[in-house]
Residue frames relative to the residue before (quaternion, step in Angstrom):
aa qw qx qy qz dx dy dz
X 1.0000 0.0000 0.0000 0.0000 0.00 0.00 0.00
X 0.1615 0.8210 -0.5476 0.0037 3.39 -0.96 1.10
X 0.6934 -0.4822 0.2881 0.4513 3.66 -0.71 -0.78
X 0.3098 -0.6967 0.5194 0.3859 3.64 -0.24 0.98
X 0.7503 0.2402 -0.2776 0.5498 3.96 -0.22 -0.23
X 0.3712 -0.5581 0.6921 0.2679 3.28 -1.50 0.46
X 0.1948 -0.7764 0.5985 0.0318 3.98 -0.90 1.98
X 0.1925 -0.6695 0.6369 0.3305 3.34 -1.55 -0.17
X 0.1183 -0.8362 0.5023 0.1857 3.28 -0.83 0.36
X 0.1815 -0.8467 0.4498 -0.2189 3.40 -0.53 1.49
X 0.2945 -0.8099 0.5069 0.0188 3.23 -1.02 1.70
X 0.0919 0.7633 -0.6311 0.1030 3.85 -0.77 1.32
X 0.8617 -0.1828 0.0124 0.4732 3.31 -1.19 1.22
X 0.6743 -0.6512 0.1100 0.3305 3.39 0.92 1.06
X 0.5670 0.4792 -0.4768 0.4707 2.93 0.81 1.70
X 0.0152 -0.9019 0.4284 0.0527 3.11 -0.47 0.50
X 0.3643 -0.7918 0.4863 -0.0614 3.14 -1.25 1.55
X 0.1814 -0.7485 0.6158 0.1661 4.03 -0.84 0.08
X 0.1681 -0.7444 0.6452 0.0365 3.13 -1.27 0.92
X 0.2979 -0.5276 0.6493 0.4598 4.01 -1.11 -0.16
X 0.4256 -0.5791 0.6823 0.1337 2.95 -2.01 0.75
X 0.8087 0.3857 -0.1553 0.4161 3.28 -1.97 -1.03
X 0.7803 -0.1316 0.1805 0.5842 3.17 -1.47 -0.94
X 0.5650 0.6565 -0.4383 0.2399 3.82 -0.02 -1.12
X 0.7663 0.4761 -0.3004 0.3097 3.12 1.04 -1.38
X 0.2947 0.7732 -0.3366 0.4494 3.47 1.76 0.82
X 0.7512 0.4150 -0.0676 0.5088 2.91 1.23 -1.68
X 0.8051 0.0460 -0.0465 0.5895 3.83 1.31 -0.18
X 0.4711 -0.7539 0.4407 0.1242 3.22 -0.54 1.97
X 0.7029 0.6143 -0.1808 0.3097 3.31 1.01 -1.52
X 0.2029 -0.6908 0.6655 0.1969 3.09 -1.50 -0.42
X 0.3225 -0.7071 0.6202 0.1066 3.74 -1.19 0.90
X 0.2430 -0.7319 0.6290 0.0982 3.43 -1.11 0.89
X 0.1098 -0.8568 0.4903 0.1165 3.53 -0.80 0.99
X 0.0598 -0.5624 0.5765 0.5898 3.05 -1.07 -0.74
X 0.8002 -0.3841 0.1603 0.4317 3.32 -1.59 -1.06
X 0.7485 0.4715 -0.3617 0.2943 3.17 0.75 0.25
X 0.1877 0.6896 -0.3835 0.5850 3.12 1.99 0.63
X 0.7984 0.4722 -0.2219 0.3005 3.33 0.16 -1.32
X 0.7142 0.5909 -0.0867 0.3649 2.68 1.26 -1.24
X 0.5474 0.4112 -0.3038 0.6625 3.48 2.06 -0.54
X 0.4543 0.4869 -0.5448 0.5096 3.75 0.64 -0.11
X 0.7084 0.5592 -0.3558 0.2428 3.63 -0.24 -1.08
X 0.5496 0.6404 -0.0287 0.5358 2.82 1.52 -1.54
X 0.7628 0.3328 -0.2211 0.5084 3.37 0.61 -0.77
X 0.2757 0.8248 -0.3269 0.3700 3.22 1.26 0.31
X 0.7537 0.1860 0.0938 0.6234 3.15 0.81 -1.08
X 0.5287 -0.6121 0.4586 0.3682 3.98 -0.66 0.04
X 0.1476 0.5950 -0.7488 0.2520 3.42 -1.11 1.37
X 0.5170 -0.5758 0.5993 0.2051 2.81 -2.25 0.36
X 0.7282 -0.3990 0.3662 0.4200 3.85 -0.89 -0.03
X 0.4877 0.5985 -0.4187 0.4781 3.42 1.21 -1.82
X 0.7885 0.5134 -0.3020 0.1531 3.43 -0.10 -1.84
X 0.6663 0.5315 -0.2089 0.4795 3.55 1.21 -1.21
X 0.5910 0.6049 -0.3733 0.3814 3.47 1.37 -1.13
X 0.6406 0.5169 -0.2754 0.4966 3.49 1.29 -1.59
X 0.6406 0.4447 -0.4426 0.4426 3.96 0.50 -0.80
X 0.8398 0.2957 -0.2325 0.3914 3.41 -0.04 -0.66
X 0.3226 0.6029 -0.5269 0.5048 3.64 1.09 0.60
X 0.6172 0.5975 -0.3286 0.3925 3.38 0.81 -1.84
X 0.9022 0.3159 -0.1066 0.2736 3.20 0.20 -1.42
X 0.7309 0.4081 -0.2452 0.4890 3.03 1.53 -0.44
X 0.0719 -0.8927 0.4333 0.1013 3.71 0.94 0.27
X 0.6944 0.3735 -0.3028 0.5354 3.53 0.97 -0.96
X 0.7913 0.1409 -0.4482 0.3912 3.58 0.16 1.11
X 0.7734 -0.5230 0.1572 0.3220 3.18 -1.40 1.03
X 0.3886 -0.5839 0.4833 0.5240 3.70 -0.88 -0.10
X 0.4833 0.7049 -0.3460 0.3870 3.63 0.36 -0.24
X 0.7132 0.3996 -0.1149 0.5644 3.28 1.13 -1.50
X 0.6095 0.5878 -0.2296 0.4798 3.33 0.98 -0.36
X 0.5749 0.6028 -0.0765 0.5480 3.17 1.33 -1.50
X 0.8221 0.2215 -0.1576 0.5001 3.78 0.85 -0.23
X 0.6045 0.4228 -0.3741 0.5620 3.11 1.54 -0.21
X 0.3140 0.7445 -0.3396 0.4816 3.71 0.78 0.28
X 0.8836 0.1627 -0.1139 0.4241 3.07 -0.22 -2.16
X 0.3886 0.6134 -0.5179 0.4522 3.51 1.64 -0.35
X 0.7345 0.4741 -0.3195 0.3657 3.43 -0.14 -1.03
X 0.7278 0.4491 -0.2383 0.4603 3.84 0.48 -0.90
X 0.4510 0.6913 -0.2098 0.5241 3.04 1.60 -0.70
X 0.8081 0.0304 -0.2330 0.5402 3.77 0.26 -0.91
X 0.5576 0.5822 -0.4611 0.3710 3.27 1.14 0.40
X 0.4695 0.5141 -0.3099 0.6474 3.72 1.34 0.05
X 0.6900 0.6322 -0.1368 0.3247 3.54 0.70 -0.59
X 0.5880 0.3333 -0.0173 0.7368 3.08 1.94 -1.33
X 0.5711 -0.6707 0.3536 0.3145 3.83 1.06 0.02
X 0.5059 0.7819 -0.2175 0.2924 3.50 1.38 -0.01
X 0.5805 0.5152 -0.1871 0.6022 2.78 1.92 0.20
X 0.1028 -0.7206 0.6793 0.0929 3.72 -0.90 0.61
X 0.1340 0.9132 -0.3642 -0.1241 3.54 -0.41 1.07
């Protein structure tokens, strides 16, 4: 599972959003507002991985919430990202 468009993600007056670049930015007009942990599975998605993988990274980092809670805030996310097409899976 990766990203169907190749994004940048980018910080302005403290928010921070991803766009498609290059050719991609053909293929998506828009732009996505994160926060940072949005971003951070974008980044990730950068390259090919598997859910498991992102679930375990952000467990790492986020310890003071559950894996569970994590675990659904995730598939939401891939979810409307599979949804809008932005996903190759």
């Amino acid at each position: 599972m990766k990203l169907a468009v190749e994004m940048a993600v980018m910080e302005l007056d403290d928010e921070i959003s991803a766009v498609a670049v290059g050719e991609d930015s053909a293929k998506f007009h828009g732009m996505l507002r994160l926060n940072e942990t949005a971003a951070e599975i974008i980044k990730m998605l950068a390259e090919d991985t598997t859910p498991e993988k992102i679930h375990k990274a952000l467990c790492e980092k986020y310890n003071d919430s559950t894996p569970d809670e994590i675990g659904k805030l995730l598939a939401d996310f891939l979810n409307q990202l599979n949804a809008e097409g932005l996903l190759k899976i």
